[in-house]
C-alpha positions as semicolon CSV with decimal commas, in nm:
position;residue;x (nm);y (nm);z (nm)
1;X;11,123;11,250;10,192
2;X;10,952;10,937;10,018
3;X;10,988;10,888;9,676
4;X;10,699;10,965;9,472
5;X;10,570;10,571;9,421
6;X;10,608;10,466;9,804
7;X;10,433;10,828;9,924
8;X;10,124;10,753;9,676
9;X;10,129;10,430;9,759
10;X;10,054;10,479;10,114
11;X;9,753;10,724;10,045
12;X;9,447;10,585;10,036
13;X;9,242;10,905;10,058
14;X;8,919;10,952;9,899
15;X;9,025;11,018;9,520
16;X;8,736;10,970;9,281
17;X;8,503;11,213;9,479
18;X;8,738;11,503;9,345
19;X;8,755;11,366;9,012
20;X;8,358;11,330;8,981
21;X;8,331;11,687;9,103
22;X;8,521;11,837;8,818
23;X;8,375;11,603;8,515
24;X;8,009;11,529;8,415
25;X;7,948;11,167;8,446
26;X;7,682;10,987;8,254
27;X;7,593;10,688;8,327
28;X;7,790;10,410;8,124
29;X;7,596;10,121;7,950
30;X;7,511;9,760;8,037
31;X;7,772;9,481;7,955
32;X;7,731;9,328;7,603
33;X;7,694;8,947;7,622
34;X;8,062;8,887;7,415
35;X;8,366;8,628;7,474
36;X;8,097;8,406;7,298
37;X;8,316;8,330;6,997
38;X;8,581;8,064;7,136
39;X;8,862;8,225;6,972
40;X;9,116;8,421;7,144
41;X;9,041;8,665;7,433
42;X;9,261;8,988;7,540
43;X;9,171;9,128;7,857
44;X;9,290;9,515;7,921
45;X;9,372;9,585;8,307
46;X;9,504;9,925;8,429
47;X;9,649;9,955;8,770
48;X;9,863;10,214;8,910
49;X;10,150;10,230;9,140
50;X;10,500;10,121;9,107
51;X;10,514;9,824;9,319
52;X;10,134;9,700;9,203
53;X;10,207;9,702;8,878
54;X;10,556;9,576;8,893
55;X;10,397;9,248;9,095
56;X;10,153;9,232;8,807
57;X;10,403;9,204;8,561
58;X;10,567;8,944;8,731
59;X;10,258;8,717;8,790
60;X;10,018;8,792;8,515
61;X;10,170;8,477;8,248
62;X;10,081;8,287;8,528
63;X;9,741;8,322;8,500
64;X;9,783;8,292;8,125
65;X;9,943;7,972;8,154
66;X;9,694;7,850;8,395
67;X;9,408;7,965;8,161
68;X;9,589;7,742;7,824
69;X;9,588;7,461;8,082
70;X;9,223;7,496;8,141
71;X;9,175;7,507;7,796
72;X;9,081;7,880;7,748
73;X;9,288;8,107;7,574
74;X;9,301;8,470;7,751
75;X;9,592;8,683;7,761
76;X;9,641;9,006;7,926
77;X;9,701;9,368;7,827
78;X;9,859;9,559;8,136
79;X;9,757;9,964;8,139
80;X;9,956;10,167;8,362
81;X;9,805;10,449;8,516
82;X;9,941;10,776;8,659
83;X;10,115;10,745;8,947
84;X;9,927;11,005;9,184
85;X;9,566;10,857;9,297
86;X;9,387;11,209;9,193
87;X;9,536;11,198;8,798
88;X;9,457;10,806;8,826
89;X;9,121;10,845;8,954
90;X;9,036;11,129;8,749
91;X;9,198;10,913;8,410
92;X;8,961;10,573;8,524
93;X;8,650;10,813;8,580
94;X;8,716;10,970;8,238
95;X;8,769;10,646;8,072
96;X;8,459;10,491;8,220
97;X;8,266;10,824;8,094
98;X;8,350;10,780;7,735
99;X;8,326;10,405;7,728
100;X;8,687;10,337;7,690
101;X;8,759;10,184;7,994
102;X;8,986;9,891;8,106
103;X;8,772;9,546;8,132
104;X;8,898;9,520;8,492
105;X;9,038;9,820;8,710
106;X;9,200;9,863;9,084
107;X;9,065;10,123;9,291
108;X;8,989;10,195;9,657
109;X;8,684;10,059;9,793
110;X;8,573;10,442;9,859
111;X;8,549;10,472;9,557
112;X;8,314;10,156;9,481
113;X;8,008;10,332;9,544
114;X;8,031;10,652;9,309
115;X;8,145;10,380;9,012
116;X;7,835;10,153;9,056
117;X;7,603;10,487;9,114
118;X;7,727;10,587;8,827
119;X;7,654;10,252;8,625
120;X;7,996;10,203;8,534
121;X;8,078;9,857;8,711
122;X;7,943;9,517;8,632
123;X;7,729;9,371;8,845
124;X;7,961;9,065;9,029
125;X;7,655;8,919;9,277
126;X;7,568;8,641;9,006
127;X;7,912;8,567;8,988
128;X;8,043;8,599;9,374
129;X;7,695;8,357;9,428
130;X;7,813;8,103;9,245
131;X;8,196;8,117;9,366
132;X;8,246;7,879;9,637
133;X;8,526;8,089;9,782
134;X;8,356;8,427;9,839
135;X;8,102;8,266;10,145
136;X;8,358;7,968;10,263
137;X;8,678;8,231;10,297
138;X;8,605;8,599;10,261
139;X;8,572;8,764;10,564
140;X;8,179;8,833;10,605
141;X;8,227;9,183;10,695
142;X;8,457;9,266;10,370
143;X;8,144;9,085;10,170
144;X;7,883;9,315;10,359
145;X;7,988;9,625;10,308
146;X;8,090;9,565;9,948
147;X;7,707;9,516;9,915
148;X;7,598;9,890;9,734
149;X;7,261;10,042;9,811
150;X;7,111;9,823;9,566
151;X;7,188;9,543;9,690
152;X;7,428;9,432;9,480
153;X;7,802;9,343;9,494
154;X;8,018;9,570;9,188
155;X;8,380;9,459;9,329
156;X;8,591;9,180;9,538
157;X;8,864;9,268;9,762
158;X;9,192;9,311;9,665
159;X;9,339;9,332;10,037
160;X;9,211;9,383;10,360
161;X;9,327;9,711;10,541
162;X;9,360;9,717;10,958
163;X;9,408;10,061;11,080
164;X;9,510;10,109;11,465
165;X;9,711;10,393;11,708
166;X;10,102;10,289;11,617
167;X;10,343;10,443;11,897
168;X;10,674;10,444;12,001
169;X;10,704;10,224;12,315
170;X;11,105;10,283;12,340
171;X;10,989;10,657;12,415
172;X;10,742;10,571;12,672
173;X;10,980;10,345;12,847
174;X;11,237;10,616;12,866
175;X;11,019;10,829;12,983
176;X;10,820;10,607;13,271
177;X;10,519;10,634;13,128
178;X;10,294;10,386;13,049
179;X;10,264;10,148;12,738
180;X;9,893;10,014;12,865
181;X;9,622;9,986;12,567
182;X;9,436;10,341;12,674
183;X;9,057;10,245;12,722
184;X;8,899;10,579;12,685
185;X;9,025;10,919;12,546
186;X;9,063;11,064;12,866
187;X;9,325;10,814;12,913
188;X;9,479;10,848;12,556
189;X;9,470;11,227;12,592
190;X;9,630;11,236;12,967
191;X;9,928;10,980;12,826
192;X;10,003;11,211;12,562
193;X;9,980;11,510;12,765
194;X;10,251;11,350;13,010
195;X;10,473;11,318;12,674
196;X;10,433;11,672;12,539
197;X;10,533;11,808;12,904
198;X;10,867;11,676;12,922
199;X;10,953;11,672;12,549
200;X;10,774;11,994;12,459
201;X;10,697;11,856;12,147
202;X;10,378;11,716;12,005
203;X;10,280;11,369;12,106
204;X;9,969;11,269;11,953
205;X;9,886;11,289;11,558
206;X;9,461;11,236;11,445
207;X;9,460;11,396;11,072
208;X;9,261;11,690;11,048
209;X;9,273;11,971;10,852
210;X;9,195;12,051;10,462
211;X;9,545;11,949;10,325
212;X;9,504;11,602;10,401
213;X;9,229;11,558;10,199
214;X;9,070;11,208;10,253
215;X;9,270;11,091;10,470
216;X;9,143;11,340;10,746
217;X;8,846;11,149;10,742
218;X;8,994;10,822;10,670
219;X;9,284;10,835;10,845
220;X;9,214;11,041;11,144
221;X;8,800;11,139;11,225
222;X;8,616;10,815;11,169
223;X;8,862;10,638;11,413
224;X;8,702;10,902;11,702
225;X;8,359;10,883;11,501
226;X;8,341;10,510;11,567
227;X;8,419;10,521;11,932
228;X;8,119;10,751;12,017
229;X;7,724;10,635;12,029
230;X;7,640;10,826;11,726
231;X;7,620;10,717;11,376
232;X;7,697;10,915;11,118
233;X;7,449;10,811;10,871
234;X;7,080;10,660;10,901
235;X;7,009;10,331;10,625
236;X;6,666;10,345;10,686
237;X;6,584;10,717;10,581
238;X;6,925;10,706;10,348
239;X;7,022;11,012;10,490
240;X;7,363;11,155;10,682
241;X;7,307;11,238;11,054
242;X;7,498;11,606;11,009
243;X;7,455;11,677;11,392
244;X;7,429;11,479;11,700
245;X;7,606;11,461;12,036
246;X;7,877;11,208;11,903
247;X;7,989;11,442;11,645
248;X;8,001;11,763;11,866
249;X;8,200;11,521;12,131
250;X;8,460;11,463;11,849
251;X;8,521;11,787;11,747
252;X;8,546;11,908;12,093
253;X;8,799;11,612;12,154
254;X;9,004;11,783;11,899
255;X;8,960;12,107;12,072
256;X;9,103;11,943;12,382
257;X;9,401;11,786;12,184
258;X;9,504;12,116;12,049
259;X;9,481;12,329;12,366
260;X;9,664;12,074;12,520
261;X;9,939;12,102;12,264
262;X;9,962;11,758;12,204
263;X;9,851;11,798;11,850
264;X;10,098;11,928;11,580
265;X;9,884;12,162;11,386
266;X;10,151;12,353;11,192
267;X;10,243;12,069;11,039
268;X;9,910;11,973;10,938
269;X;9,824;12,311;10,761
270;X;10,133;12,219;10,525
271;X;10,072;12,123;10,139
272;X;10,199;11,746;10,252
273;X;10,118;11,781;10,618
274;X;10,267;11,378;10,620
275;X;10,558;11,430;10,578
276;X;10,660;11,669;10,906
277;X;10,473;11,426;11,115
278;X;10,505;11,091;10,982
279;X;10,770;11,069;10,775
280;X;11,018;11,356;10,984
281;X;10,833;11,354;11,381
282;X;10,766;11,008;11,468
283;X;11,078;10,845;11,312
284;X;11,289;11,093;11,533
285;X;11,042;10,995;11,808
286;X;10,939;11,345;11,924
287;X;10,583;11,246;11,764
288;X;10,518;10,933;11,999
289;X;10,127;10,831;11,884
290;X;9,978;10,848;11,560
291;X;9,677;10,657;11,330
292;X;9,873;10,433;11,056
293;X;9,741;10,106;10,837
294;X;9,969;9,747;10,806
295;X;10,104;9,946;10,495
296;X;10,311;10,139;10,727
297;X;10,499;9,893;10,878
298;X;10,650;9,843;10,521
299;X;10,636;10,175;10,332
300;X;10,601;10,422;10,593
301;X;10,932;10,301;10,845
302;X;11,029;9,993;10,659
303;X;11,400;9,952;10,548
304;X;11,302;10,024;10,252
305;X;11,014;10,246;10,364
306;X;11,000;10,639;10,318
307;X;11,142;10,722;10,691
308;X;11,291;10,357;10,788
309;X;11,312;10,335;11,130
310;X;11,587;10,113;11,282
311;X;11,501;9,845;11,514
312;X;11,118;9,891;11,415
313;X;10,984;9,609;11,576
314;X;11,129;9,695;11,904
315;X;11,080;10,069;11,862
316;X;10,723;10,061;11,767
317;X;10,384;9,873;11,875
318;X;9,993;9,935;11,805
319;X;9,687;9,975;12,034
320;X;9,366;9,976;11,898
321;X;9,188;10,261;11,931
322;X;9,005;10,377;12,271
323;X;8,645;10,472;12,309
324;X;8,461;10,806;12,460
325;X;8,349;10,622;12,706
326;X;8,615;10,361;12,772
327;X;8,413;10,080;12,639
328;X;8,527;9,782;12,402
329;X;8,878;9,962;12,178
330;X;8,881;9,829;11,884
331;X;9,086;9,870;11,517
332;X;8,954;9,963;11,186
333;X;8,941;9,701;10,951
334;X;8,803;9,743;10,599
335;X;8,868;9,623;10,211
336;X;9,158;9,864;10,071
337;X;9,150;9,838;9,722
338;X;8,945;9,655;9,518
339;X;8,875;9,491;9,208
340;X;8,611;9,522;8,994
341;X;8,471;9,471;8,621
342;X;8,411;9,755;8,352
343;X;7,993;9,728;8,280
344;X;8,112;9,820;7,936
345;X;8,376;9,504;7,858
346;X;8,266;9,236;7,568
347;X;8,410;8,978;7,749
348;X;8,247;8,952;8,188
349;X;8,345;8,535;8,128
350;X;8,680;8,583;8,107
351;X;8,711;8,957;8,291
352;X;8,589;8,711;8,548
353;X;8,831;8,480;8,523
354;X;9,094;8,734;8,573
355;X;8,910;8,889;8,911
356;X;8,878;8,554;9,016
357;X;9,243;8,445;9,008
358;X;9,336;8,780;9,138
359;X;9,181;8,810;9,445
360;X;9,265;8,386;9,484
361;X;9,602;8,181;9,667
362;X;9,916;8,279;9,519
363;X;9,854;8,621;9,368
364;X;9,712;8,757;9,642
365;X;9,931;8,626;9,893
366;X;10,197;8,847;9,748
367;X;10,017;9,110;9,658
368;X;9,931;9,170;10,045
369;X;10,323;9,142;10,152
370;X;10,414;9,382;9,822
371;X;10,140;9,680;9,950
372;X;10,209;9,607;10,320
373;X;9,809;9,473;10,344
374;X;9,570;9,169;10,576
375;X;9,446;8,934;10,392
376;X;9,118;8,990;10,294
377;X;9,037;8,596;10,313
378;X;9,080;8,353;10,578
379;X;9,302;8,068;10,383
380;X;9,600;8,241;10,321
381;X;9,811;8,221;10,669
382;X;10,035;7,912;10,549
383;X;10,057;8,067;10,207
384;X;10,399;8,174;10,120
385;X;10,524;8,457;10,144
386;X;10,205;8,608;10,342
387;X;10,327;8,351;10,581
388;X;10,650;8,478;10,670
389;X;10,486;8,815;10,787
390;X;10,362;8,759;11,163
391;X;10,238;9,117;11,166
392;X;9,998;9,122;10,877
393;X;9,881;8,764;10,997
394;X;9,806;8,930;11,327
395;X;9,670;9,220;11,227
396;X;9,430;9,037;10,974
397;X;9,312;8,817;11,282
398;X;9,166;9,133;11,469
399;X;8,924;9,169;11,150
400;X;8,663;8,994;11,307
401;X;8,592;9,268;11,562
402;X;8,722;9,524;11,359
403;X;8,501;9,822;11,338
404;X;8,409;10,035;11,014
405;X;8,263;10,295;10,793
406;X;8,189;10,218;10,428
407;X;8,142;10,485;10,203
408;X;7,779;10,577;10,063
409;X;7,660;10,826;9,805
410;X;7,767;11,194;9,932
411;X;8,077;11,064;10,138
412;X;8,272;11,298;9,943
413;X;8,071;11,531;10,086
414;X;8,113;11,516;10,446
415;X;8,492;11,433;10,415
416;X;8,495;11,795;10,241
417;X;8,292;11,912;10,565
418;X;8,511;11,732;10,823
419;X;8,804;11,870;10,684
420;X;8,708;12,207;10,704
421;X;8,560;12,181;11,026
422;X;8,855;12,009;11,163
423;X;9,095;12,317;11,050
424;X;8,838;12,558;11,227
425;X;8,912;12,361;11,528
426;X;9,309;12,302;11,526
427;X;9,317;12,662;11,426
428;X;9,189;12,822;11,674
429;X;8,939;12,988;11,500
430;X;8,640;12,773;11,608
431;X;8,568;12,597;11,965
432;X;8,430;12,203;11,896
433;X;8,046;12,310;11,948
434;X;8,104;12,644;11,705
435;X;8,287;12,382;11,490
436;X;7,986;12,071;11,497
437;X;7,699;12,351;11,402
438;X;7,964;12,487;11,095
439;X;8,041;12,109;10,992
440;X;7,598;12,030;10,994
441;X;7,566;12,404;10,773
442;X;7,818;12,296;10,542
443;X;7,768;11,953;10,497
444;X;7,348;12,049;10,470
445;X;7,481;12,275;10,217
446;X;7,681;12,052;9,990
447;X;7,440;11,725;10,086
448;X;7,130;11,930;10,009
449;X;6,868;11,888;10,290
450;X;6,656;11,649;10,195
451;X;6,956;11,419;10,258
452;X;7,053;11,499;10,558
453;X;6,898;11,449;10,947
454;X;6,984;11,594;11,310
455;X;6,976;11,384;11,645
């Protein structure tokens, strides 16, 4: 089993949405002008997660330094938070509430939208406007969908996340089957199928189920959601399309995986349903397919990872992931975590400064080889140590046609929905077309109906 940093570490799941539905939020007040007085600045940052905060640590009297030499004096109080992304959301959520929150925070982009809703981030888009690197070398789909409802931009990237089908190709080999990209999930489901009948094991791992919280959704249903013609949510009306044939399709698709045993659903109904699979299945290489990020090339089966895998490199490859139809595959590509400015802090110049240099050259270079993470910007690829690490370089250059889902008010919500809906299917207890028509009553439920649509 992973030790408790490198397991949290790898879970990007959907956090704050279970923190805001246990506390009443109020919305936090507008930033006071401050910083105004020349003398000597302390900026509080809270971050949580061994590795994050060790780098921080390291790297943080460099922007100090760097600061004297530009003739501004701003040092930097470092705030560790809990170590498990539900107490950490739950602690920046509460701190936000009473107006004792860090100047600048880490969080992941999922949770972007439900902190500006909620009027607890600064406003960045007068700053990112007049920052020559945001337009010139931030990848213009991280910058879009950073863009709230509003209009406005509350946080910068911290690192760029790439999401794609990882699978053993040593067990293929062995086995004579094919290591072809699959181009439709017929394909991807008759390859696994050919696995599970002569290992008798399952092959083929999409999250689902209730005790993988967010990541069912993030990690598992939007990767099937994506490859259909449906949309899951409609800008113009700002409402969530709860039914429609794409979503019926992908629970059914689950339906199929399961009958055809290919899908290890004991494992998923566990409290850590990562572990048996993950961490336990695919190392051994009786699990042969499963959704994983970049991060799990490092902390997943890494040498120093929670299940290390020897000869990784040669043991393991990605395909992006196929389409209903067997159009265009593609990978998911999205911000991770970001960074982003309390609306409450007396000093936005130089919590500014701070974001700045953060998500800029040498700090974030390392940053994306200490989580395992793309670069979110398109300058870094001869910037040491990044550039040492051929398979976050090539991983970052499939961003351009990556495909994604950004998170909107009520994505909580549905990822509550999917989740049960998902265990219906995996269970037994509901076919995929009993399954879409439980997943539109519950999510009309929690959504309320007028916020919600049917195709």
């Amino acid at each position: 089993m992973a030790s408790t940093s490198k397991r949290h570490l790898r879970r990007p799941a959907l956090t704050l949405a279970i923190a805001l539905a246990v506390i009443a939020v109020t919305a936090a007040c507008t930033a006071d002008s401050g910083g105004g007085g020349g003398g000597p600045v302390e900026i509080t940052l809270l971050d949580h997660q061994e590795p994050r905060v060790e780098l921080l640590k390291k790297l943080l009297p460099q922007f100090e330094q760097d600061m004297e030499e530009q003739g501004k004096s701003i040092s930097v109080k470092l705030l560790e938070g809990p170590a498990e992304d539900t107490q950490f959301a739950t602690k920046l959520t509460l701190d936000y509430n009473s107006g004792n929150a860090p100047d600048v925070a880490s969080f992941g982009n999922s949770s972007t939208v439900d902190f500006a809703t909620s009027g607890f981030l600064l406003d960045l888009t007068p700053m990112t406007e007049e920052w020559t690197d945001w337009d010139e070398h931030f990848y213009e789909q991280l910058r879009e969908e950073l863009v709230q409802p509003d209009g406005k931009t509350y946080a910068v990237p911290r690192e760029a996340q790439i999401v794609q089908l990882f699978y053993r190709k040593d067990v293929l080999q062995s086995d004579g089957i094919s290591t072809a990209q699959p181009q439709s999930w017929d394909d991807l489901l008759d390859r696994m199928t050919q696995v599970t009948r002569k290992s008798g094991e399952p092959s083929l791992l999409f999250p689902a189920g209730e005790a993988w919280g967010g990541g069912t959704f993030f990690e598992g249903f939007i990767h099937l959601m994506l490859g259909t013609d449906s949309s899951l949510y409609d800008a113009e009306e700002s409402k969530w399309i709860v039914a429609s044939p794409g979503l019926t399709d992908v629970l059914s698709y689950y339906e199929s995986l399961t009958e055809a045993g290919v899908m290890p659903v004991d494992p998923l109904l566990n409290p850590e349903p990562w572990v048996p699979t993950k961490y336990e299945a695919f190392p051994k290489g009786d699990l042969v397919a499963t959704t994983c990020g970049t991060w799990c090339w490092i902390f997943d089966w890494g040498p120093e990872g929670a299940a290390p895998i020897d000869g990784l490199f040669k043991k393991v490859s990605t395909w992006e992931f196929p389409t209903e139809n067997g159009d265009d595959t593609f990978v998911w590509g999205s911000s991770g975590w970001v960074w982003a400015i309390s609306a409450d802090t007396e000093n936005p110049e130089e919590a500014w400064e701070l974001v700045k240099w953060l998500a800029s050259g040498d700090f974030m270079a390392q940053n994306a080889v200490t989580v395992g993470a793309a670069s979110p910007r398109d300058d870094l690829r001869n910037v040491p140590p990044y550039s040492d690490y051929d398979f976050l370089i090539d991983a970052e250059r499939q961003l351009p046609k990556a495909r994604s889902f950004v998170a909107l008010p009520g994505t909580d919500k549905i990822v509550q929905a999917v989740g049960e809906a998902t265990e219906e299917v995996i269970t037994g207890r509901m076919s995929g077309e009993e399954a879409a028509e439980f997943l539109a009553e519950r999510a009309t439920e929690l959504l309320g109906e007028e916020n919600v649509k049917s195709l």
